[in-house]
N, C-alpha and C positions, 0 to 999 in steps of 0.2 A: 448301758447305763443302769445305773442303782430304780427298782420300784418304788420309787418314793411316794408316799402318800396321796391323795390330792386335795388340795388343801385350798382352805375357803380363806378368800380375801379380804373380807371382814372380822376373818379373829386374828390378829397384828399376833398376838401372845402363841398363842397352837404354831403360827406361822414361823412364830422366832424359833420356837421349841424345837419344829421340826428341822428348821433349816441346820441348829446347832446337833442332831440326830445327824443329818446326812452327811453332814463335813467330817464329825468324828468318822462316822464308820468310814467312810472316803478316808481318810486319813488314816485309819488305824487296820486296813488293809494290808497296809506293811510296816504296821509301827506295832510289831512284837510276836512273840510266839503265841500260838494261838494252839494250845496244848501242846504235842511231841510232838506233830507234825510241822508246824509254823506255815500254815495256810488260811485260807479264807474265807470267811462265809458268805456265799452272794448269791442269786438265785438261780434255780436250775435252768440251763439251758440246752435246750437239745441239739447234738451235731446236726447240722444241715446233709440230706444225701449226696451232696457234691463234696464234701470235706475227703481234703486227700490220707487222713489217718483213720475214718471213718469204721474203715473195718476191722480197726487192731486199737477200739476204745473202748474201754471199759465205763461198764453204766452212760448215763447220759448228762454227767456234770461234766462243766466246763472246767479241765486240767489239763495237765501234760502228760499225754498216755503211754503206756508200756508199748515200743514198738521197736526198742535197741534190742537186735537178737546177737546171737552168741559172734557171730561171722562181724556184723555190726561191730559189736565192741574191738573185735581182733583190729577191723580195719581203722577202728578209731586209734587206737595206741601203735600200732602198727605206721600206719598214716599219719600223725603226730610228730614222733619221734624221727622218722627218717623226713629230713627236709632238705634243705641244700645243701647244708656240710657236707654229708659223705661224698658228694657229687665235687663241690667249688673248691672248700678247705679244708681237705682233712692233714691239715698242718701243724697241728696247734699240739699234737699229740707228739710226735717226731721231732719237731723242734727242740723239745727239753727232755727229754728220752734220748736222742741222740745215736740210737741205734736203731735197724730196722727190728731186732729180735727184741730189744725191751718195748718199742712200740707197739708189736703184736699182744704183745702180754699186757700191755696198760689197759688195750682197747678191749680182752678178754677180762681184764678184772672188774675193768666198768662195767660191764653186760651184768657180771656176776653179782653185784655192786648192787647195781638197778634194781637184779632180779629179788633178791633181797627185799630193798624198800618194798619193792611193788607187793612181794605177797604181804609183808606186814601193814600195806593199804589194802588187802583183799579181805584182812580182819578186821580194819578200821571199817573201811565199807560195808560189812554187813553186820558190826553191832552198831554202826551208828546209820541208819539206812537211808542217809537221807544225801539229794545232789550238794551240791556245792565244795568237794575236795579237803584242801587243808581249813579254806576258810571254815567251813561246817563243825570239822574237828575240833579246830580252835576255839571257836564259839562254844561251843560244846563242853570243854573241857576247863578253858581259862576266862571266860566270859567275853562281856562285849566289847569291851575298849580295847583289849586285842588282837581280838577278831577282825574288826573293822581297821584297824591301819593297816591289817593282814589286805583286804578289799582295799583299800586307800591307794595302796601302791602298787596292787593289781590295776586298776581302773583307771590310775593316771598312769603310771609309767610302763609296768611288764608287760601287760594283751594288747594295748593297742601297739607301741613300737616296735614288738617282736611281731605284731601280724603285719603291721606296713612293711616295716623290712622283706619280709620274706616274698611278700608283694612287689615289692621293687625290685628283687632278684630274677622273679617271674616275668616283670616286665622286659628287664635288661637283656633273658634268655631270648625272650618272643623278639627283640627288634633288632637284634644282632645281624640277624641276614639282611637286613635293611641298609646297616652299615657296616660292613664287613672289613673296611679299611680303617676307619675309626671310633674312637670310644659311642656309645649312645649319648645323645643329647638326655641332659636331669630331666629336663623340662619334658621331654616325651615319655621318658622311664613311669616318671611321677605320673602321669595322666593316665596310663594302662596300667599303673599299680592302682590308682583309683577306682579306674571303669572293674580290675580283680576284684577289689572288695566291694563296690557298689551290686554288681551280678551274682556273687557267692553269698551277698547278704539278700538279694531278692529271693534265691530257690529255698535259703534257712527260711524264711521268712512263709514261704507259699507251702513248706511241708516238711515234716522232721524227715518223712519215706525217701524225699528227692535229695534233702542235705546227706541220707544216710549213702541213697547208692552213689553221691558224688565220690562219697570219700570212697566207698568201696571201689569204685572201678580207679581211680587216682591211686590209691594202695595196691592198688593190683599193675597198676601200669610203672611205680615206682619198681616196687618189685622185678617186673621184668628185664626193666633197664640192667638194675645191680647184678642180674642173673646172667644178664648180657656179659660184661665187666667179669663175672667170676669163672664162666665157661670161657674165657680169652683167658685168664689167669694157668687155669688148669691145662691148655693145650701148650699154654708158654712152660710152666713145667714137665711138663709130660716130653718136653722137648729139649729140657736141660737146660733152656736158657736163664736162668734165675742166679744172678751176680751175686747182688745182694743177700739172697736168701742162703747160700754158701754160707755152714756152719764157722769157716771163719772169718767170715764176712759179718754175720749177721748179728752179732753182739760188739763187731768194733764201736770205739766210739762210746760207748752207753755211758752215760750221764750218773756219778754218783751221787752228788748234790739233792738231797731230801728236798728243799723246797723246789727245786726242777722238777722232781718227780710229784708231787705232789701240785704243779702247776701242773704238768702232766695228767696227771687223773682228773682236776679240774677241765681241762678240756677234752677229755676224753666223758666226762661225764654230763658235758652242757650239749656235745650229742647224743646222748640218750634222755634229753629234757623231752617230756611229755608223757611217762613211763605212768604218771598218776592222774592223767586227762581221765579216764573214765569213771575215777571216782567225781568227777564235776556231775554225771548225767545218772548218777544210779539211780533217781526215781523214775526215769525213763526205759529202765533195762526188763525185761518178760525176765522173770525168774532171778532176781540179782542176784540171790544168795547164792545159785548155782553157777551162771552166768559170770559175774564177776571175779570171781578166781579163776577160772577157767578162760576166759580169756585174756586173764594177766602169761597164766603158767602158758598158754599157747605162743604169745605176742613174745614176748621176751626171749627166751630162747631164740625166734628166729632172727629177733633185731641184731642180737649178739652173733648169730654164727654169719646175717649177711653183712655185718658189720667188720667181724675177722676176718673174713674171707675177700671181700671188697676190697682192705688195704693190705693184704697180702697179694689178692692179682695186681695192683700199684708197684708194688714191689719187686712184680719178675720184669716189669719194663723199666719205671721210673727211680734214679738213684734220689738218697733223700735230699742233695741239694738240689735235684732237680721240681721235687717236688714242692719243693722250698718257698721256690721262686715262680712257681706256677701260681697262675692266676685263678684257672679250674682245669684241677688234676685231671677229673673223667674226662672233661674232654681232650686233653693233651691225650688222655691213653686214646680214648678215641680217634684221633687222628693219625695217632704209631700204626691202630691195627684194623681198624674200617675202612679205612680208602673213600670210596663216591658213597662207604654209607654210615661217614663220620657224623652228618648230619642227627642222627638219631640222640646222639647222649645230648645235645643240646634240649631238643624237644622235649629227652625224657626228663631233663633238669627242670622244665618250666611247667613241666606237668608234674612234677611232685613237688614244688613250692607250690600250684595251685591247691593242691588236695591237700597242703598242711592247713595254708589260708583256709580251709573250710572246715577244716576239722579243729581251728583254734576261737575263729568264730562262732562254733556248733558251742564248744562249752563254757569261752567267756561269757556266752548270754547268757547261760544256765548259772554262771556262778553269780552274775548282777542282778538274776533273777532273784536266786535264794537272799541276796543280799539285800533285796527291796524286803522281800519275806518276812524277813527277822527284824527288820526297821531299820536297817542301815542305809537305807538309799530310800530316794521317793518312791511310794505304793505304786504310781502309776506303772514302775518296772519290775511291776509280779502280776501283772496285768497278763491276758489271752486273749486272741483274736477266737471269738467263740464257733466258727466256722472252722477255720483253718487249722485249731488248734498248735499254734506258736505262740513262743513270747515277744509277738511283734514289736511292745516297746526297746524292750532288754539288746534286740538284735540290734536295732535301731541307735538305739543310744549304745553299742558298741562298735557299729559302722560309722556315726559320727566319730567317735572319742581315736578311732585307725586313720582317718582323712586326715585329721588336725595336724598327725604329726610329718604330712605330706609339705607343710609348712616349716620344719624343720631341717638344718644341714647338718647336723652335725649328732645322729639320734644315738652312733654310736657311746657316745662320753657318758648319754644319758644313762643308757643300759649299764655300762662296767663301776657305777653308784651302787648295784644292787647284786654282785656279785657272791654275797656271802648271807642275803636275804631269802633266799630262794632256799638253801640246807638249813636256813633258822628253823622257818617255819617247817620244813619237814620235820628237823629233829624233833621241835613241840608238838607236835603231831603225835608222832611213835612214843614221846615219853607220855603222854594223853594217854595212849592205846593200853599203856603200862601200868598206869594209873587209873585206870579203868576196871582193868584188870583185879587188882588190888583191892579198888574201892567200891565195884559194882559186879562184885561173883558173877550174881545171877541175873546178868545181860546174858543172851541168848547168843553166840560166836558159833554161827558153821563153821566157818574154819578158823584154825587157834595155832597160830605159829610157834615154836619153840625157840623160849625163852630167851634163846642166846643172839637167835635173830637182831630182834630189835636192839637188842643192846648192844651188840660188835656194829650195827648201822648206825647209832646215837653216836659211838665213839667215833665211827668214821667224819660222821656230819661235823662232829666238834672239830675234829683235824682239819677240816676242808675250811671250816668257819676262819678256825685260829691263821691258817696259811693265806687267805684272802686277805685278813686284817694285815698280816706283818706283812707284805707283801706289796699291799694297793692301802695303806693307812689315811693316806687323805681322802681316795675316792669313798671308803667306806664311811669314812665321816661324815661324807656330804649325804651321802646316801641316807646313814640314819637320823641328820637332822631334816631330811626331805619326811623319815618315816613319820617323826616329831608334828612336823606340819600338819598332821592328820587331828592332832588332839585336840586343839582348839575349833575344827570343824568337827568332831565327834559331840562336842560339850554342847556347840550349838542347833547340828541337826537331831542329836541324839538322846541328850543326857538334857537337854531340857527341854520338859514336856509341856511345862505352862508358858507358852510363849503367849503373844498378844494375839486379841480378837483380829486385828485386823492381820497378822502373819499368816495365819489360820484362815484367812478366807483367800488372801493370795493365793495359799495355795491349793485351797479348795477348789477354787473358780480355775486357776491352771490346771488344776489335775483334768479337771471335769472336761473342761476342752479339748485338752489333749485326748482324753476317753474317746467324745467325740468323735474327733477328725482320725485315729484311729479305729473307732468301732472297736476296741477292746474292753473286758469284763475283770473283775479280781478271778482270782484261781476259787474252786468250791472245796472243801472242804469235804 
């Protein structure tokens, strides 16, 4: 808690004075930028010796310290991006492709696609150095009533249902062997996708060091699995058997129809979603400006080659309507070519939905972090546990906003609202970078992509955009007047400053409680 004065009980006047002193600064904690940084003034506190970041902190202010190293980052993007799909459905690609040989090529264009974006976020990331991803950008470049529906429809709809989801998938892997004759009961799914995110939010919570090696050894164990998968792939050719991949086999079929194809790369490209998770945590990364392009140019390349190679070993066993129709491809190959040790792709499926759950965790806090920062959300969530150095609230209030939707049946309809939301705000993003560019020389860019980059990505983003809308027309509409709904709570938590005494003390007297019963501090400055 704030050192507030001590204040004598006979001067009514000094007492109001101060008490209107303590609520601003309480309140204005996270109600704006507070020079280029958008951080806080609050008093020095010294890490305790048991703090598990303790020895990778710099100075002795209460903040979120540099402890993301190079390996770190890889396994954040790395770990991210590969989640259930390549394992359960990687359908969505072959479906409207319609051949095995244009599939391989869609799944290769996306990589390339990705790889693209990403490095022109590796020049967003270090002229603008600060966490928080598109939303940061956006802020940055188009101001705040942008910015903030950017957060609006992060925080209600895209983090928390894409992390419960993939929590539910986790669960569903883990209690298969329990019912091996029929489907999982919701009701148990739902309770161990809960106890996923309640446990993945306690180790974010006790240490960045413990979040970080989760995901690394979960990145590593993902990994293995697919290596598993593609060493079977290479012995199945090596052996001649590959029907499908027969040169004229492997173009039958192909789909000429442009918006198939470009439905096509839309789902070729929703598996490679997470390719810009690391710009959420760059004030967390030792060395970003090195750091972060380096382990974009690491991460990507490999996503893509275990990505083509993965649905090319599918390939020398599974024909496409077999895979069609399949529930989860891996493990169907799994069962063609392991025998008593089919068991394995299952396990590794529910260990690499846990290590996404943590690694989507790890940076939706940091992005409702920076969003309390900047005054978009309540102060209390740019708060620190001054020991443990986390943002216990931000975590917290993103393990709540993941349960909620444990209360939902139907989270998919929710999600396919925001299908063409996601390439918005990238493309504003990279035309920002551009504009940037243009308008600010002499911002300092370790690395500076060429030119053509960002713009043949802008134009792709717009293709993607335009084929969502002609394509899903109503969904998108509900979607963007969902976006709408954000304004009238921007006007009210944001755009108006002179609210009433007594609003002001609500949520002064809230915040301060919560501080409390948390033991968290504002971030220092």
């Amino acid at each position: 808690m704030y050192n507030l004065k001590k204040r004598n009980s006979n001067l009514s006047a000094d007492r109001a004075e101060e008490d209107s002193q303590a609520m601003e600064k309480m309140l204005g904690s996270g109600g704006g930028r507070n020079g280029d940084t958008g951080v806080h003034d609050s008093p020095n506190r010294e890490c305790s010796p048991g703090s598990p970041d303790k020895d990778a902190s710099e100075g002795d202010g209460v903040a979120l310290k540099r402890t993301i190293t190079l390996v770190n980052g890889v396994a954040i993007i790395v770990g991210t991006i590969i989640g259930s799909g390549i394992f359960i459905t990687p359908t969505g690609v072959i479906k409207e492709a319609g051949s095995v040989g244009l599939a391989l090529i869609i799944w290769a264009v996306c990589g390339v696609f990705s790889t693209v974006g990403a490095l022109c976020y590796a020049e967003l990331g270090t002229t603008i150095s600060k966490s928080g991803g598109d939303y940061a950008y956006i802020l940055e470049v188009y101001g705040s009533l942008p910015a903030f529906l950017k957060l609006w429809i992060e925080l209600l709809i895209i983090r928390p249902s894409s992390q419960y989801i993939v929590a539910f998938v986790f669960a569903t892997y883990l209690l298969k062997p329990i019912f091996p004759d029929c489907p999982v009961p919701d009701s148990g799914a739902k309770l161990v996708a809960c106890l996923c995110i309640l446990v993945l939010t306690a180790v974010n919570c006790y240490s960045v060091k413990a979040a970080t090696r989760v995901q690394d050894a979960f990145a590593a164990a993902k990994l293995f699995a697919l290596g598993i998968i593609i060493i079977i792939g290479f012995v199945q050719i090596g052996k001649g058997d590959t029907e499908y991949l027969l040169p004229e086999n492997a173009f039958k079929d192909t789909s000429t129809d442009i918006g198939k194809i470009g439905l096509a790369l839309y789902s070729g490209l929703f598996a490679y979603g997470g390719w810009n998770y690391l710009n959420f945590v760059t004030e967390e990364m030792i060395e970003p400006f090195k750091n972060l392009p380096r382990a974009i140019i690491i991460s990507l390349p490999i996503v893509t080659l275990v990505y083509v190679l993965t649905n090319l070993a599918y390939f020398t066993t599974l024909s496409p309507q077999q895979m069609l129709t399949s529930e989860a491809v891996a493990v169907d190959f799994g069962n063609y070519h392991l025998g008593v040790m089919a068991w394995i792709i299952p396990v590794f499926v529910g260990l690499s939905c846990f290590g996404s759950v943590n690694g989507s965790l790890f940076t939706s806090s940091r992005l409702f972090f920076v969003g309390s920062r900047e005054g978009h959300l309540p102060s209390l969530l740019s708060m620190i546990h001054p020991t443990l150095l986390t943002p216990l609230p931000s975590l917290i209030f993103t393990c709540i906003m993941t349960l909620l939707y444990a209360f939902s049946n139907d989270i998919f309809s929710v999600i396919n609202f925001f299908s063409f939301f996601n390439w918005l705000c990238i493309a504003m993003a990279i035309i920002g970078m551009m504009w940037l560019r243009y308008k600010k020389p002499e911002l300092e860019r370790p690395i500076k992509v060429n030119i053509l980059l960002p713009i043949s990505f802008v134009l792709a983003c717009v293709f993607l955009i335009i084929v969502s809308i002609c394509m899903t027309p109503v969904e998108c509409a509900i979607g963007f007047a969902i976006i709408l709904s954000g304004v009238p709570v921007y006007y009210f938590g944001v755009w108006w400053t002179n609210k009433p005494k007594w609003v002001l003390q609500v949520i002064f007297s809230s915040t301060a409680l919560c501080q409390k019963v948390l033991e968290v501090v504002p971030q220092q400055s």
